[in-house]
C-alpha atoms as an extended CHARMM CRD file, in Angstrom:
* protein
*
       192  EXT
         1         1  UNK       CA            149.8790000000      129.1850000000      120.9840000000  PROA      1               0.0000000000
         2         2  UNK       CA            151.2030000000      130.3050000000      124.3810000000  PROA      2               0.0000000000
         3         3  UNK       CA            149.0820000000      131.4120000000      127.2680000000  PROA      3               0.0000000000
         4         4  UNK       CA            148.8620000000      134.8950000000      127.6840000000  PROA      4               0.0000000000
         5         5  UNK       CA            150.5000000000      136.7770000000      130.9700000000  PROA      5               0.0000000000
         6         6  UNK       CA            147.9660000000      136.6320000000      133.3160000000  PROA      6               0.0000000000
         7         7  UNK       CA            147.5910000000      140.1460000000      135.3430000000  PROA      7               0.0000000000
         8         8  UNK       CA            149.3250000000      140.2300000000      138.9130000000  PROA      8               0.0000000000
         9         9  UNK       CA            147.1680000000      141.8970000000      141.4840000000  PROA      9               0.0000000000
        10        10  UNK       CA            150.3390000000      143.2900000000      144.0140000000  PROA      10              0.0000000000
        11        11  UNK       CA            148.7690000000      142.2400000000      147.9840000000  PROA      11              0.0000000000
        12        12  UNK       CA            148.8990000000      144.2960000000      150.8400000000  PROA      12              0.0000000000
        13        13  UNK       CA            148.9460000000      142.4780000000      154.2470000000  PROA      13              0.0000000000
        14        14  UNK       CA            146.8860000000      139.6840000000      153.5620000000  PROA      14              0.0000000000
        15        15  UNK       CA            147.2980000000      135.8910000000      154.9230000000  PROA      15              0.0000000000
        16        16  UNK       CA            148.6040000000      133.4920000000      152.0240000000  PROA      16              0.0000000000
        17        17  UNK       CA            147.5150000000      130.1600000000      152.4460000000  PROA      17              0.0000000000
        18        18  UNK       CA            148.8550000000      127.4210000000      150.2300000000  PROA      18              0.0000000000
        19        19  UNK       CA            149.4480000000      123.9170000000      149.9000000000  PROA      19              0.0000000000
        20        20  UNK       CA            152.7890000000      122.8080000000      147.6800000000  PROA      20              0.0000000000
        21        21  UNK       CA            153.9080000000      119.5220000000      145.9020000000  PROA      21              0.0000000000
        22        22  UNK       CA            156.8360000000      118.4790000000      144.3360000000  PROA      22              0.0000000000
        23        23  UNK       CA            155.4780000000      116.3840000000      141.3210000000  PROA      23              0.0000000000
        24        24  UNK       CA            157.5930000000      113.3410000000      139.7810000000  PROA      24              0.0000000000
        25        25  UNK       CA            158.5200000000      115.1340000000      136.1370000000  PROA      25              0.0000000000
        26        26  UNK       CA            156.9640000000      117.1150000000      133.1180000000  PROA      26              0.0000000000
        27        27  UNK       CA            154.6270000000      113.7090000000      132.6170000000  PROA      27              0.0000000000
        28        28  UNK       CA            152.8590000000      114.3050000000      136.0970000000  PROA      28              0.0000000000
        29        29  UNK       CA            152.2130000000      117.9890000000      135.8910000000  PROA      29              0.0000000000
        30        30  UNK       CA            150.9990000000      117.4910000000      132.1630000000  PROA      30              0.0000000000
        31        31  UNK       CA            148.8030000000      114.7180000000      133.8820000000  PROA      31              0.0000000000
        32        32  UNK       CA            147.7710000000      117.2890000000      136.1310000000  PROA      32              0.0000000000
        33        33  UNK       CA            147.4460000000      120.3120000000      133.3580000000  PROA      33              0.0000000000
        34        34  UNK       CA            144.7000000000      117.1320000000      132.1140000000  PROA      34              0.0000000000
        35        35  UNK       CA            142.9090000000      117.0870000000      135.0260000000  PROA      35              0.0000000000
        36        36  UNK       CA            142.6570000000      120.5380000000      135.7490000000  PROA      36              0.0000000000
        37        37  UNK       CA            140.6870000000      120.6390000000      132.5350000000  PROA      37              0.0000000000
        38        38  UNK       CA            138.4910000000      118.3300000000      133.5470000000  PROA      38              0.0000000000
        39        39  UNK       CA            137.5560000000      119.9860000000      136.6550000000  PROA      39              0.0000000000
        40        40  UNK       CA            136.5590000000      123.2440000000      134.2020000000  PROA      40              0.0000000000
        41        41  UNK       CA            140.0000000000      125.2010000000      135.7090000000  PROA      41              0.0000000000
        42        42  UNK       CA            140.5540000000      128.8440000000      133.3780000000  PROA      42              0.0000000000
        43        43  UNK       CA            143.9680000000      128.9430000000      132.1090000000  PROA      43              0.0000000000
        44        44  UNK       CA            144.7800000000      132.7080000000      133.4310000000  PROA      44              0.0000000000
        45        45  UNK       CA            148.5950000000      132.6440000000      131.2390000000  PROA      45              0.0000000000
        46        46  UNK       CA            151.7970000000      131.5020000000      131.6440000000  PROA      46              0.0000000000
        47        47  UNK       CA            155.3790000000      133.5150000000      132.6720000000  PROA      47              0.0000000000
        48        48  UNK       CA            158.8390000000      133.5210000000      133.3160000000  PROA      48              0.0000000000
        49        49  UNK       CA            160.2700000000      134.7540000000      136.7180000000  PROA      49              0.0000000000
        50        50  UNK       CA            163.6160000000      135.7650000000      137.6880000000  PROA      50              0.0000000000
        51        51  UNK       CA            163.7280000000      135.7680000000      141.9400000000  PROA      51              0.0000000000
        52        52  UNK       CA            166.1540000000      137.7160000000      143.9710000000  PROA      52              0.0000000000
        53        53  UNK       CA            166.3520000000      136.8050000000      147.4950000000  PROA      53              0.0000000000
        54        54  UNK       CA            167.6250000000      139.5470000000      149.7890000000  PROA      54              0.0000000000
        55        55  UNK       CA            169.3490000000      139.4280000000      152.9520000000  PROA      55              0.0000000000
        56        56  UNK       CA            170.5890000000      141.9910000000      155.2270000000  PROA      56              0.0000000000
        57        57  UNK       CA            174.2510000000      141.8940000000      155.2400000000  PROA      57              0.0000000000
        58        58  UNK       CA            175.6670000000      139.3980000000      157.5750000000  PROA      58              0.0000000000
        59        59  UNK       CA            172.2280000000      137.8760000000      158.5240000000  PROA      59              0.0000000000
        60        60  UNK       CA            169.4610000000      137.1450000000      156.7490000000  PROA      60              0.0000000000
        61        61  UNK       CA            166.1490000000      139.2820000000      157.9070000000  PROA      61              0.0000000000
        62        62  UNK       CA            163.0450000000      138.0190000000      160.1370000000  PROA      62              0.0000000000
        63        63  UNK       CA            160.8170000000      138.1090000000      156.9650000000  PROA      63              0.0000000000
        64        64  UNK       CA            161.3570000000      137.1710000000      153.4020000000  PROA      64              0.0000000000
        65        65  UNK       CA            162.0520000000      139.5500000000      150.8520000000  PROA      65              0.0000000000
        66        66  UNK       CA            162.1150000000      139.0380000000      147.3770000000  PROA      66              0.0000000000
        67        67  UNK       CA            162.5710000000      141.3080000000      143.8800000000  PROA      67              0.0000000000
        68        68  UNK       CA            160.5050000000      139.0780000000      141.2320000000  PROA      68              0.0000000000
        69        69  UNK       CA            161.1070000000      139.9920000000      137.6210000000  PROA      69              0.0000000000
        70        70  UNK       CA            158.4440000000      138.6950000000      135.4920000000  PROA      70              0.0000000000
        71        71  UNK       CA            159.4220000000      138.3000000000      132.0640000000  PROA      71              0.0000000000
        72        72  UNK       CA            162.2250000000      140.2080000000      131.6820000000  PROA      72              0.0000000000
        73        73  UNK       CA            160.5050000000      143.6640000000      131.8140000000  PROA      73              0.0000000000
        74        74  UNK       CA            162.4630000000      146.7200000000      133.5820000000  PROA      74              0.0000000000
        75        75  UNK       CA            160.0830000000      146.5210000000      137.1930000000  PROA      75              0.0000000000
        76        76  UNK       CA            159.0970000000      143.8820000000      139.2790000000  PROA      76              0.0000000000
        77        77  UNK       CA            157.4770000000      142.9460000000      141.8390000000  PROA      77              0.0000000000
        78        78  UNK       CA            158.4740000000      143.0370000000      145.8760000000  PROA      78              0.0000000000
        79        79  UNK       CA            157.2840000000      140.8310000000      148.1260000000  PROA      79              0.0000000000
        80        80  UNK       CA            157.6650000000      140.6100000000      151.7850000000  PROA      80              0.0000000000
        81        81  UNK       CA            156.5450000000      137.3560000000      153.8340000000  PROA      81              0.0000000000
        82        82  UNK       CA            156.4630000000      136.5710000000      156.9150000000  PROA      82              0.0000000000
        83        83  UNK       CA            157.4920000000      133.4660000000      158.8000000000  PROA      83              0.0000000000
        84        84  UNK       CA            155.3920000000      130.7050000000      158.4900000000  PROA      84              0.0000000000
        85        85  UNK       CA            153.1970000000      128.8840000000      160.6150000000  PROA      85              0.0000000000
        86        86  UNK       CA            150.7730000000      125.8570000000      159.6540000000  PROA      86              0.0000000000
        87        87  UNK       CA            147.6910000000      124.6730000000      160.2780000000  PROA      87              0.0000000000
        88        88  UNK       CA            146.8090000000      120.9500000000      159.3560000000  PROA      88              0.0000000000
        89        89  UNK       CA            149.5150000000      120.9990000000      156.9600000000  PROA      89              0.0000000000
        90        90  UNK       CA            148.5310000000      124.1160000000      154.8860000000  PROA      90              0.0000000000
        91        91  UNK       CA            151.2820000000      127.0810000000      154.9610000000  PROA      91              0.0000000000
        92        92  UNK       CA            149.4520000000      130.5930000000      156.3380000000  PROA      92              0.0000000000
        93        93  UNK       CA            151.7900000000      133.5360000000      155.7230000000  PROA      93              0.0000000000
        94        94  UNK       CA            151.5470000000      137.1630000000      155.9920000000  PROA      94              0.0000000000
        95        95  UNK       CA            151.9910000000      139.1610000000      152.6920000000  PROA      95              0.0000000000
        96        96  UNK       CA            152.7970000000      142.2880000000      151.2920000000  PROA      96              0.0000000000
        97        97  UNK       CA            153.2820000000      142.8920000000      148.1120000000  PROA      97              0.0000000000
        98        98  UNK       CA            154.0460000000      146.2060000000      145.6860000000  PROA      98              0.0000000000
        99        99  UNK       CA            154.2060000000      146.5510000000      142.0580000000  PROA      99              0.0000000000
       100       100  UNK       CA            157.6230000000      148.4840000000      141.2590000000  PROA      100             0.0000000000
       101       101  UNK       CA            158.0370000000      150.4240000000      137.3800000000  PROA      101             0.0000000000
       102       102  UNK       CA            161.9820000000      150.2280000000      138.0650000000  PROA      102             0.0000000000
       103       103  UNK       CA            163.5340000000      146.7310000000      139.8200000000  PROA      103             0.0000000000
       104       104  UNK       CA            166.9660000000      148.4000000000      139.5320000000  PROA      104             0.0000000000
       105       105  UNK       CA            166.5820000000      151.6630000000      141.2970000000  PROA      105             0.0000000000
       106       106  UNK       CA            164.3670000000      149.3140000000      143.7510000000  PROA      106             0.0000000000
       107       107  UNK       CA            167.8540000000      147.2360000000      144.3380000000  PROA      107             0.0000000000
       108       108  UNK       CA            169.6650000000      150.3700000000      144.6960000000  PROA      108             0.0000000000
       109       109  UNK       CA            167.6710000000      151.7070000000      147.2260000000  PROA      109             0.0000000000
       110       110  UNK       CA            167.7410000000      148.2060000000      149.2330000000  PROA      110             0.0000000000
       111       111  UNK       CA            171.5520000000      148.2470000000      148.7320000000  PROA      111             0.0000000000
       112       112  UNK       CA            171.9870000000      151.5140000000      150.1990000000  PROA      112             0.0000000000
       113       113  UNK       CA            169.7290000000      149.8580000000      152.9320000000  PROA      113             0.0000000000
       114       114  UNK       CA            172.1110000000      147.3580000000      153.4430000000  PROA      114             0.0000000000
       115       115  UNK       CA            170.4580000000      144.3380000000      151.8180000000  PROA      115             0.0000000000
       116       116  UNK       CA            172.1260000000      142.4070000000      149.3680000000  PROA      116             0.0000000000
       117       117  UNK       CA            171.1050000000      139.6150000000      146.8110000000  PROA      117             0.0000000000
       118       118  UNK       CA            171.9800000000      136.5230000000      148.5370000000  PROA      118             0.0000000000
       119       119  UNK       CA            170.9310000000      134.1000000000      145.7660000000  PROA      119             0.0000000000
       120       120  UNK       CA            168.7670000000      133.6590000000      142.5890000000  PROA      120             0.0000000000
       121       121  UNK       CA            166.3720000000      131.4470000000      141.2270000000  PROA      121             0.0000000000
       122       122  UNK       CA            164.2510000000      130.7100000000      137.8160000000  PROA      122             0.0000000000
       123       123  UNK       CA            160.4890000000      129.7810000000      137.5170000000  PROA      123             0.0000000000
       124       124  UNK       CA            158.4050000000      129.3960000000      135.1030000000  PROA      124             0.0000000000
       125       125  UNK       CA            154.3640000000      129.3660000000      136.2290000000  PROA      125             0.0000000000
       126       126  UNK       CA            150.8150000000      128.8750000000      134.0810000000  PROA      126             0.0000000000
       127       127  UNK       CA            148.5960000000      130.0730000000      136.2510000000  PROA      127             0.0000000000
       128       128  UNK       CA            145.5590000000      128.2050000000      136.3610000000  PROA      128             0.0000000000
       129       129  UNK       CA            141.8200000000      129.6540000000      138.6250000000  PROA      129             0.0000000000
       130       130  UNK       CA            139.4960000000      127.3550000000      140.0820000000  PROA      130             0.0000000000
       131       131  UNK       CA            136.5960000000      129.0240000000      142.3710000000  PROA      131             0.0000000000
       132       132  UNK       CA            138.5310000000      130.2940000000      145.3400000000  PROA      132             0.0000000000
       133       133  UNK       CA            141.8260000000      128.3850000000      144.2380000000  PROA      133             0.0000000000
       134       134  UNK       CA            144.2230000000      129.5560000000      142.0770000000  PROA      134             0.0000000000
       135       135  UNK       CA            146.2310000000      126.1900000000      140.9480000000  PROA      135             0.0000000000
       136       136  UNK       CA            150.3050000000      127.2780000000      139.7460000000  PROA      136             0.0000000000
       137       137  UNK       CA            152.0330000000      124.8830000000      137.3410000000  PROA      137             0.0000000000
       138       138  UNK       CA            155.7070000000      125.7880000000      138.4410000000  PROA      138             0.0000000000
       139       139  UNK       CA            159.0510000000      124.6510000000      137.0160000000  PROA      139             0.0000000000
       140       140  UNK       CA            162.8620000000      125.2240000000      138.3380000000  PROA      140             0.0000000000
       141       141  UNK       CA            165.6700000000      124.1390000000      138.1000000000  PROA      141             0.0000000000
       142       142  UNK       CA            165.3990000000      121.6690000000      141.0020000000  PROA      142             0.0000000000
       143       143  UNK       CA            162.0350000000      120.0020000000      140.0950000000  PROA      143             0.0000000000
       144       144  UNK       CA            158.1550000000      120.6580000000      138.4610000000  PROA      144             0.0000000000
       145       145  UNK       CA            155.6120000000      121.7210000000      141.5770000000  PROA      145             0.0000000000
       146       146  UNK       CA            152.3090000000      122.3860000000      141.5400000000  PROA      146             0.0000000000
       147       147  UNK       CA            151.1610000000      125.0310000000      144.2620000000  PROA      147             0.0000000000
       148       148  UNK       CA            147.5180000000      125.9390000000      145.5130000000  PROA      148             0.0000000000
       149       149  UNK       CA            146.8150000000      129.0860000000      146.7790000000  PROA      149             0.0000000000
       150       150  UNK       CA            143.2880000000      130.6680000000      148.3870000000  PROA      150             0.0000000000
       151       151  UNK       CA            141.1720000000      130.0990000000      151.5120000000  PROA      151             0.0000000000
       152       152  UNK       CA            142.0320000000      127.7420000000      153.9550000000  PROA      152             0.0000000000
       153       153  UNK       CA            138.8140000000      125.5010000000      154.1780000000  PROA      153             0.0000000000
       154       154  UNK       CA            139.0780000000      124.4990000000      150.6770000000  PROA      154             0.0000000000
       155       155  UNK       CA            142.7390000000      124.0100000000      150.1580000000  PROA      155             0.0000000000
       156       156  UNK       CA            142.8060000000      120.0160000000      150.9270000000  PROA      156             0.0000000000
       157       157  UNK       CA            139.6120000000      119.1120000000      148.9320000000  PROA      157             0.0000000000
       158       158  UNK       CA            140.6810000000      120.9730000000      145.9170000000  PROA      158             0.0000000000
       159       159  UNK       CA            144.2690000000      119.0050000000      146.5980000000  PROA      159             0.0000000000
       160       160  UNK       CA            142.2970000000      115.7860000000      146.8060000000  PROA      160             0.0000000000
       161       161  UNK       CA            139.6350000000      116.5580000000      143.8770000000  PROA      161             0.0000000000
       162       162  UNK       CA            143.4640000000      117.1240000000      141.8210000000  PROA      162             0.0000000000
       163       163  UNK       CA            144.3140000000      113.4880000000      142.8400000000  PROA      163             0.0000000000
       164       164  UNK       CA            146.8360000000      115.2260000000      145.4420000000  PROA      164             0.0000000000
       165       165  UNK       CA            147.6130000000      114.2230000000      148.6120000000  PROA      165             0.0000000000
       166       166  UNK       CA            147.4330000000      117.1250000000      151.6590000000  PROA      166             0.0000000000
       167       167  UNK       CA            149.9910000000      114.9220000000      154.0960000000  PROA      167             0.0000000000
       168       168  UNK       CA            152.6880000000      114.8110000000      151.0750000000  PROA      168             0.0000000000
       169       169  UNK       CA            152.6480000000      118.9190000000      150.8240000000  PROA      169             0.0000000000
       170       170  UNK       CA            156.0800000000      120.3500000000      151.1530000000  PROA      170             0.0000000000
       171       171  UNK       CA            156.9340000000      122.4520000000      153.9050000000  PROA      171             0.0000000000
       172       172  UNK       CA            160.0110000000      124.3340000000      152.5650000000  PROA      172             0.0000000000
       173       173  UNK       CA            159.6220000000      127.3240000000      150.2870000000  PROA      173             0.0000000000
       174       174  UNK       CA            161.2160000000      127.5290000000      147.0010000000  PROA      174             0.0000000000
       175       175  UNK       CA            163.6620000000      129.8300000000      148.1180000000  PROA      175             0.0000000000
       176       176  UNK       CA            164.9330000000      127.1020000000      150.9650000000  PROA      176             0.0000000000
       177       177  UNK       CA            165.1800000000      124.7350000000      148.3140000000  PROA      177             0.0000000000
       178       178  UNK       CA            167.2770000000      126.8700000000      145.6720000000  PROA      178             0.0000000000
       179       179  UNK       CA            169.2140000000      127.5380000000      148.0800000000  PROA      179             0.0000000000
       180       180  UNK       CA            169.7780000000      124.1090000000      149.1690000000  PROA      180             0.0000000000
       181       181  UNK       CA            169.6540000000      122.9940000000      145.3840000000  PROA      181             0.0000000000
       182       182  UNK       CA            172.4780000000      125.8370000000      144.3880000000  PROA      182             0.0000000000
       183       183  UNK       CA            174.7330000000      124.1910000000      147.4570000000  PROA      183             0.0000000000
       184       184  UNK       CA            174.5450000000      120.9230000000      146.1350000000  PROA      184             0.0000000000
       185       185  UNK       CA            175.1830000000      121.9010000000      142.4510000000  PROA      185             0.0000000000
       186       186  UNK       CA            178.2160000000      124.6190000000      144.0500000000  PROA      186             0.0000000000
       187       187  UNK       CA            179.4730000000      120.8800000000      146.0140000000  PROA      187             0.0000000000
       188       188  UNK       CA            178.8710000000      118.8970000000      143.3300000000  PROA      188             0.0000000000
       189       189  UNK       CA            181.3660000000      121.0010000000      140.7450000000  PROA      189             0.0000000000
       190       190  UNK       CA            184.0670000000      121.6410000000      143.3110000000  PROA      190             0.0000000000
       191       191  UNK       CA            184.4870000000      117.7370000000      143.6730000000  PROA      191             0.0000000000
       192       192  UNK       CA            184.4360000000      117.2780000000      140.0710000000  PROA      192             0.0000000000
């Protein structure tokens, strides 16, 4: 039976704090799934995400912003982050986020702004809550990750009580590696 949709709580302003891995395959993160049972984790649900990055025409803008359609319903979710700065390896970025009933009038209205969708990426998340941590199972196209989210103090020994190391977190977001992903795989078939 599949997990249900867990409920998205949109944030305004607040400080994101996270620590990301890339994981070796589908056998680690169900190794991981394991051992988040064993630590007592609640399976919140699983979903499907369709990410559009937006850019400013001609440049891309001083903080992230990005449409995420969960699902495949008609709204979405926008998100705006700021750049990142990190503290003993863990990510801290600002945050804003707002719950929207229609994603295309929402890319309408950026258009006429004078954003445009400079790329797209896939994900699909289970969601998983430990006390203060929420754990995400994520897949794409370039990889399985695991990302923790919640306060800062108790990032690394939640990483370490997952049998994760805090040095190996990644410091690129997953839009900086579609992006470099979707260049490769745009090289790859123009020299084949």
């Amino acid at each position: 039976m599949a997990a249900p949709r867990p409920k998205h709580t949109p944030r305004d302003r607040t400080l994101e704090a996270e620590l990301k891995f890339k994981l070796s395959g589908a056998a680690a993160q169900a190794q991981l799934r394991r051992r988040l049972h064993e630590v007592q984790a609640h399976l919140e649900g699983a979903y499907d995400e369709e990410n559009l990055r937006f850019w400013r025409k001609g440049k891309p803008p001083p903080v992230s912003l990005r449409l995420r359609i969960i699902d495949g319903s008609r709204g979405g979710i926008l998100t705006a982050k700021g750049p990142a700065r990190f503290l003993r390896g863990i990510k801290i970025r600002e945050e804003t986020e707002v719950e929207v009933s229609d994603a295309q009038a929402l890319r309408d209205m950026l258009a006429y702004l004078g954003y445009e969708v400079a790329f797209t990426y896939h994900k699909h998340r289970e969601t998983w809550k430990l006390p203060s941590i929420a754990v995400f199972l994520d897949v794409l196209d370039f990889g399985f990750f695991v990302e923790l989210e919640g306060e800062v103090d108790l990032l690394e020994p939640t990483a370490k009580e997952l049998g994760l190391n805090p040095r190996s977190a990644l410091k690129s977001s997953y839009s900086a590696m579609a992006r470099k992903h979707q260049a490769g795989a745009k090289g790859r078939a123009l020299a084949g």
